[in-house]
N, C-alpha and C positions, 0 to 999 in steps of 0.2 A: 645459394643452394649447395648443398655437400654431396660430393661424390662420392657413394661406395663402393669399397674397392671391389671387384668381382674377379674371380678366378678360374679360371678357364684349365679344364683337361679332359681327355679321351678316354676310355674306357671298353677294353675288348672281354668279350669271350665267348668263345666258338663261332658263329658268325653273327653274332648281337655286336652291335656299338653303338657306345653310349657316351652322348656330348653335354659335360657336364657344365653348372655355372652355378658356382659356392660363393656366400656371400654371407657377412653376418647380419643375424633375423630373430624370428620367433620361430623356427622350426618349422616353417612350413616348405614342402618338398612338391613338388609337380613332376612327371612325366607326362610325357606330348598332350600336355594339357590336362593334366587329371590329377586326382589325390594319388599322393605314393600307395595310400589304403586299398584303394578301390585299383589300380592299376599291379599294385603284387597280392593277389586275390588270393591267396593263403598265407595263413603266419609263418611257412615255414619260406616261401619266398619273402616277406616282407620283413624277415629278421636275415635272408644272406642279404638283403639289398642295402639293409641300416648297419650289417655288422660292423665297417669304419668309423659310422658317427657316437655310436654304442662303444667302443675300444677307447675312443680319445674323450666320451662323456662331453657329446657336443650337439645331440640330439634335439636341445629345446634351443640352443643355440645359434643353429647359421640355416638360412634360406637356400634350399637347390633345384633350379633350372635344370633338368633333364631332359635330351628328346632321347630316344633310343628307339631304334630300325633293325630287321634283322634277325633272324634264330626262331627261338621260341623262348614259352616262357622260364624256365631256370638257364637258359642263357643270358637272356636279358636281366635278368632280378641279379647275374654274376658280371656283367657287364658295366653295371650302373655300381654294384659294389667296388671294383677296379677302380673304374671314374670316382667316385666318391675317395677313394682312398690315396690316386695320386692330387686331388683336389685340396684333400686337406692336408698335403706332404707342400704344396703351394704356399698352402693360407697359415703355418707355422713350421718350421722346419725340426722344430721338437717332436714333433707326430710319428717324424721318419720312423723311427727304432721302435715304439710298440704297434704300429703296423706293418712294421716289417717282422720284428716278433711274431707277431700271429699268421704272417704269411697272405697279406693282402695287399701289398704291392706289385709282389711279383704277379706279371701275366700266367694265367693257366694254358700248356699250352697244348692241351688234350683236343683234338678236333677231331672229327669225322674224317675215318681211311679213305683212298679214294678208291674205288672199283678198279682192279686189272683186268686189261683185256685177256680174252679164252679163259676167262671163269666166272662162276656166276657172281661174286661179291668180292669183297677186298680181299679175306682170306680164303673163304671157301672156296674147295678144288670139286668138279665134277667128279661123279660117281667113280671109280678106278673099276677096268674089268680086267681080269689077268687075261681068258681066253674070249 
């Protein structure tokens, strides 16, 4: 029996993470047990989710295991693109530079302010009264 190699990496963004496992296939993709289709329920999340395999044209090519927990959904659909993107930096080391080109390696590292105390939200300041 032959073993395939399978490729193991992480995938963050915002508070989405995304545990990926790359392998070569027919293109088919699961998340926590679902079609990639039906689990990025708009083309416009299921084209950030595929933007990696779409860049290196590896789409009908390799099988991926995702679970991803956490966030919402264009966290998650940018989570699982991260994971897919150091996955296939794994699975050929030629990948690096036009995914790095496009800027899909690097983590995003935009997250939610946190609230300071004595004001209502991260930025906003209560009402100001002179007198």
């Amino acid at each position: 029996m032959s073993e395939t190699q399978v490729f193991v990496s992480v995938g963050r963004r915002k508070a989405a993470v995304a545990r990926v496992r790359l392998s070569n296939g027919s293109g088919k993709i699961t998340v926590n047990d679902k079609e990639l289709k039906d689990f990025c329920y708009t083309e416009q999340l299921y084209s950030l989710a595929t933007r990696p395999l779409a860049v290196v044209e590896k789409l009908t090519s390799v099988d991926a295991q995702i679970t991803v927990n956490g966030g919402g959904p264009v966290g998650q659909a940018g989570a699982i693109s991260h994971g897919l993107a150091r996955a296939l930096e794994k699975f050929d080391a030629s990948f690096r530079s036009p995914l790095k080109s496009v800027g899909l390696i690097t983590r995003d590292p935009r997250a939610k302010e946190r609230k300071k105390s004595g004001q209502p939200g991260a930025r906003k300041r209560f009402q100001f009264s002179k007198r």
